[in-house]
N, CA, C and O atoms as a GROMACS GRO file, in nm:
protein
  240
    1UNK      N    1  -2.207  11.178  20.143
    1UNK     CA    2  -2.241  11.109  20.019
    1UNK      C    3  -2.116  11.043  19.963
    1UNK      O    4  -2.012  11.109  19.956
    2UNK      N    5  -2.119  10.941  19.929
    2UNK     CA    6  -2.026  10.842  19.880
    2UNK      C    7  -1.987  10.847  19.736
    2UNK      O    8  -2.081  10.841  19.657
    3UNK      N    9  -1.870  10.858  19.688
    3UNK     CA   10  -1.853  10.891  19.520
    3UNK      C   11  -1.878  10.796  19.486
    3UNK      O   12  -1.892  10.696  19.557
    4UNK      N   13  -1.892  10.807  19.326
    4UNK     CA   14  -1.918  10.683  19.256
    4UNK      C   15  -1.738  10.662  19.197
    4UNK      O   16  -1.673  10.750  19.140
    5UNK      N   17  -1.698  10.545  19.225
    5UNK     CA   18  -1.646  10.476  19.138
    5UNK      C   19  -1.568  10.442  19.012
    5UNK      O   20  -1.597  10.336  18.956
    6UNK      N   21  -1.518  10.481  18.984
    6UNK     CA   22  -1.546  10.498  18.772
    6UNK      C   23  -1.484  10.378  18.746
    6UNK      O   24  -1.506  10.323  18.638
    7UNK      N   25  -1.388  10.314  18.848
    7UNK     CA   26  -1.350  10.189  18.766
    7UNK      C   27  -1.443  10.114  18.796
    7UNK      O   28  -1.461  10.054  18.691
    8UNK      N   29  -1.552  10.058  18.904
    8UNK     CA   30  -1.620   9.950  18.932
    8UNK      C   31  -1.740   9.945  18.776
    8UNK      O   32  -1.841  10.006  18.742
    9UNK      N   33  -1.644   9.820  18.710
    9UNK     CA   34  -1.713   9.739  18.601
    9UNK      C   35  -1.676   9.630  18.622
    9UNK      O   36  -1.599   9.601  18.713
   10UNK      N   37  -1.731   9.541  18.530
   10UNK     CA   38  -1.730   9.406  18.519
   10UNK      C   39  -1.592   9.398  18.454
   10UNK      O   40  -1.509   9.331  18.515
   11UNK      N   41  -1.555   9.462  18.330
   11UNK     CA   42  -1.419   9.461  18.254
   11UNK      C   43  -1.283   9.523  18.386
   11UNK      O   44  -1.163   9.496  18.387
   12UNK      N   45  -1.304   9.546  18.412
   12UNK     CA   46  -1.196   9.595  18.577
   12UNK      C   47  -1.175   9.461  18.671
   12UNK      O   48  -1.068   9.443  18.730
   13UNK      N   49  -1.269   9.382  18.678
   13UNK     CA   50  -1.278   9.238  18.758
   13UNK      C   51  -1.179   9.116  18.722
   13UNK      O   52  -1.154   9.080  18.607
   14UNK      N   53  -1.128   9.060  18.837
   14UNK     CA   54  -1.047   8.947  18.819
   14UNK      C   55  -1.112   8.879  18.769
   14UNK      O   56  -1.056   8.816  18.679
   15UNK      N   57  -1.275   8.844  18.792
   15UNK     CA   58  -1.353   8.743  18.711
   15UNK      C   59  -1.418   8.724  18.633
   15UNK      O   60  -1.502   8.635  18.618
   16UNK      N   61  -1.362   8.878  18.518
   16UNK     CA   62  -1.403   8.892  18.412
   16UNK      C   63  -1.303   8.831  18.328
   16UNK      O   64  -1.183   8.858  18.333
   17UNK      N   65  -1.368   8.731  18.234
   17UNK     CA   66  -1.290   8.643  18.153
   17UNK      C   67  -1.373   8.678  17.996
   17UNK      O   68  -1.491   8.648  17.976
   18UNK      N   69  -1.271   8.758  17.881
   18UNK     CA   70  -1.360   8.740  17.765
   18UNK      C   71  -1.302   8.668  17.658
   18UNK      O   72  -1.180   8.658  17.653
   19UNK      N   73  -1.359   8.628  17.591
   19UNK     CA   74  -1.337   8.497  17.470
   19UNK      C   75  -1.394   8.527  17.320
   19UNK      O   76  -1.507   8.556  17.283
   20UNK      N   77  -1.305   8.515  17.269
   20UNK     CA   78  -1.318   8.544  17.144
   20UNK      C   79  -1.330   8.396  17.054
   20UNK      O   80  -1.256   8.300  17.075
   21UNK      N   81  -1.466   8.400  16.921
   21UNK     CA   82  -1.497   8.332  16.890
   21UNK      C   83  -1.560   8.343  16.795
   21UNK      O   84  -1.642   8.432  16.818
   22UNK      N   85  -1.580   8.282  16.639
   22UNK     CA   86  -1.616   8.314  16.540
   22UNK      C   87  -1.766   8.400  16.538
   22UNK      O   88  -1.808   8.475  16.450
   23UNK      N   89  -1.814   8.370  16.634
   23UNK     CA   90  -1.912   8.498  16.585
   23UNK      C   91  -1.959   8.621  16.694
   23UNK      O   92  -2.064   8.676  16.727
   24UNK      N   93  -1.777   8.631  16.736
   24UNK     CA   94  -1.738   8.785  16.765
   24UNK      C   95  -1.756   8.754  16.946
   24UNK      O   96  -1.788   8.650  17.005
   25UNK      N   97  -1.723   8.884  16.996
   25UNK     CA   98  -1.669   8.865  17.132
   25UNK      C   99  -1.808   8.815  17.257
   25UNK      O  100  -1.928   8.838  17.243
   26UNK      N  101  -1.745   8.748  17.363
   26UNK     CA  102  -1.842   8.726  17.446
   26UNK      C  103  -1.737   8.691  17.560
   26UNK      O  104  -1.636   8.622  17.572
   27UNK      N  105  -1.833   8.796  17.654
   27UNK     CA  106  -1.762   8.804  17.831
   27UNK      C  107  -1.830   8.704  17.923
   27UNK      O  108  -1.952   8.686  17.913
   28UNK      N  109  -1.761   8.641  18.007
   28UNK     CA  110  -1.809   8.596  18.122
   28UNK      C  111  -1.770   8.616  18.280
   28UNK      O  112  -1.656   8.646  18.315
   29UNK      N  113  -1.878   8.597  18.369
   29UNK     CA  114  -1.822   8.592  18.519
   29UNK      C  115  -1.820   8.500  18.524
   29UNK      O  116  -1.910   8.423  18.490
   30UNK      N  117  -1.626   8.452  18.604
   30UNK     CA  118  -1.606   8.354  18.634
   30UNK      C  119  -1.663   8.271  18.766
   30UNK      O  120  -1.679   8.150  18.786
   31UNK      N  121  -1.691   8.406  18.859
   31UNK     CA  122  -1.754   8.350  18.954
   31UNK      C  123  -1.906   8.341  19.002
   31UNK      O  124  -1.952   8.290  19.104
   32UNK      N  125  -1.968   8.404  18.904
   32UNK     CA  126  -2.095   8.426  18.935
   32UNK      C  127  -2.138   8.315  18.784
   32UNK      O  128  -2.256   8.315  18.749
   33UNK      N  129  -2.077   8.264  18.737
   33UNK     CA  130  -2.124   8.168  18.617
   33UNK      C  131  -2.174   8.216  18.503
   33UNK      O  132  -2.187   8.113  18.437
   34UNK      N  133  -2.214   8.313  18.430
   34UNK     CA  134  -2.301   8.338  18.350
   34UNK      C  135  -2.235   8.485  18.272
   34UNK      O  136  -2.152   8.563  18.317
   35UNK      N  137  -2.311   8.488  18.130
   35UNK     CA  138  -2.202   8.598  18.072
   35UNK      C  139  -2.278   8.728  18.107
   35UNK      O  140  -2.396   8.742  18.140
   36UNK      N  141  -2.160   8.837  18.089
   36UNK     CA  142  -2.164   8.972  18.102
   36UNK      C  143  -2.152   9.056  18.038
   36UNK      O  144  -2.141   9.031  17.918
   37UNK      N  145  -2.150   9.179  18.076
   37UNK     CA  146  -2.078   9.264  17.956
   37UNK      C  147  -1.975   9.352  18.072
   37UNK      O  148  -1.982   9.378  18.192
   38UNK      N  149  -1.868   9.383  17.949
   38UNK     CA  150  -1.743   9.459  17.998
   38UNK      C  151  -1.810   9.585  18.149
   38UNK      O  152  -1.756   9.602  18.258
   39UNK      N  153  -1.937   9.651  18.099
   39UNK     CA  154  -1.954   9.788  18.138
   39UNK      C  155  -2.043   9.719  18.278
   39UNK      O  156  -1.996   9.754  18.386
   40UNK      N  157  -2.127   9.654  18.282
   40UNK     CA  158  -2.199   9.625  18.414
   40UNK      C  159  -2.174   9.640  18.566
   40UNK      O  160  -2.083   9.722  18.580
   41UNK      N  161  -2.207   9.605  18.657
   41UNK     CA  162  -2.143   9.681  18.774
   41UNK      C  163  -2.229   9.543  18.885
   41UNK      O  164  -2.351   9.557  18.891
   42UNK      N  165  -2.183   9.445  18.949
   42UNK     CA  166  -2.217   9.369  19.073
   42UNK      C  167  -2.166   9.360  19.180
   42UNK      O  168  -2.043   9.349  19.184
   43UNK      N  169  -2.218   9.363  19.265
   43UNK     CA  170  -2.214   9.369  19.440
   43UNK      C  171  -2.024   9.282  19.461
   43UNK      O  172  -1.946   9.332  19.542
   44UNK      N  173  -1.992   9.185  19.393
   44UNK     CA  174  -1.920   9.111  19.414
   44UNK      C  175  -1.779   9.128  19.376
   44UNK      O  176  -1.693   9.044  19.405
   45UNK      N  177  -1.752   9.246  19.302
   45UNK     CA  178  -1.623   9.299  19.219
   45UNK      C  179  -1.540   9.290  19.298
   45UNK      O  180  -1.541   9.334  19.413
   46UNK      N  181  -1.437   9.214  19.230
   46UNK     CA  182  -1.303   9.225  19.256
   46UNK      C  183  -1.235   9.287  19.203
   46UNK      O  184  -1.239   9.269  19.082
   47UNK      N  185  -1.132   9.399  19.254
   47UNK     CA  186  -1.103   9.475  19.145
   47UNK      C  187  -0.922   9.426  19.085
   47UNK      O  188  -0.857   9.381  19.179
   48UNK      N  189  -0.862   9.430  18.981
   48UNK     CA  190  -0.754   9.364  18.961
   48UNK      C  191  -0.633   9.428  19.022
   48UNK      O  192  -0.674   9.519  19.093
   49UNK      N  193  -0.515   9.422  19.026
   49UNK     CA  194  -0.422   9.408  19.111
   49UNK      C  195  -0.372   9.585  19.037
   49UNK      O  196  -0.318   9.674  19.102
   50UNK      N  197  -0.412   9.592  18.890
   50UNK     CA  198  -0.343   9.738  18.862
   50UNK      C  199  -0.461   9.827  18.900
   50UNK      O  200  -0.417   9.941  18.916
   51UNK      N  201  -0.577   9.823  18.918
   51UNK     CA  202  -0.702   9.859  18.920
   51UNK      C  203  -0.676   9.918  19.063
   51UNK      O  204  -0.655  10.038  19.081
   52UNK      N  205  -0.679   9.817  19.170
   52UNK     CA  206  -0.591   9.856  19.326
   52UNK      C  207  -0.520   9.959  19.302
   52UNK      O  208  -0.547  10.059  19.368
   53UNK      N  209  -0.424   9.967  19.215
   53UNK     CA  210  -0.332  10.119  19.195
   53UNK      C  211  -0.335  10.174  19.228
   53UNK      O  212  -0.302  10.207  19.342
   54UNK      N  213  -0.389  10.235  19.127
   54UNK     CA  214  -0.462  10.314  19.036
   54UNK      C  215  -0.609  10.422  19.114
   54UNK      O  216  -0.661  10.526  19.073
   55UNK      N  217  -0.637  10.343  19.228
   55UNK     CA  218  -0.754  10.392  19.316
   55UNK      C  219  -0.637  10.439  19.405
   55UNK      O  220  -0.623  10.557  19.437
   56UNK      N  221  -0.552  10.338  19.444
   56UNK     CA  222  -0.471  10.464  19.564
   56UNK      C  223  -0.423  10.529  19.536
   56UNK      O  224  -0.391  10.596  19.634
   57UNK      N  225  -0.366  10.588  19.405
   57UNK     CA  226  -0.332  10.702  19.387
   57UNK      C  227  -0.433  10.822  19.390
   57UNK      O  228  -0.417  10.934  19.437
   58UNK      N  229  -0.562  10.754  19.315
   58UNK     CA  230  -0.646  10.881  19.365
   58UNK      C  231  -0.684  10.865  19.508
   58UNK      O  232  -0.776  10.947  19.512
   59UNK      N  233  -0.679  10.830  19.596
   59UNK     CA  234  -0.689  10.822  19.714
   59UNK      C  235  -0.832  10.779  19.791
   59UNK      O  236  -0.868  10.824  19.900
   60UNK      N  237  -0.909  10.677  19.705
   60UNK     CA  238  -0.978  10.580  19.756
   60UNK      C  239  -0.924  10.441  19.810
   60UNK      O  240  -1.002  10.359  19.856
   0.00000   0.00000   0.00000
């Protein structure tokens, strides 16, 4: 059985881009086009360069 994860979110992703704007925060995927939220989880995650770490230290 395969563990789950704990960093695979959308907010962990290189192509999570969020923007702030007068009527309060809103995330998007940069590569999948369309907005998100920080916590979500898609087939396509990239995970960011400290995120990489951070997993090899725990030893995934």
């Amino acid at each position: 059985m395969e563990k789950k994860n704990r960093y695979h979110c959308c907010a962990t992703c290189v192509n999570f881009k969020p923007l702030k704007t007068a009527g309060g925060m809103h995330y998007f995927c940069t590569r999948l086009g369309y907005e998100t939220k920080p916590d979500y989880q898609f087939n396509c995650w990239e995970p960011k360069p400290h995120i990489v770490e951070l997993m090899k230290k725990e030893g995934r």
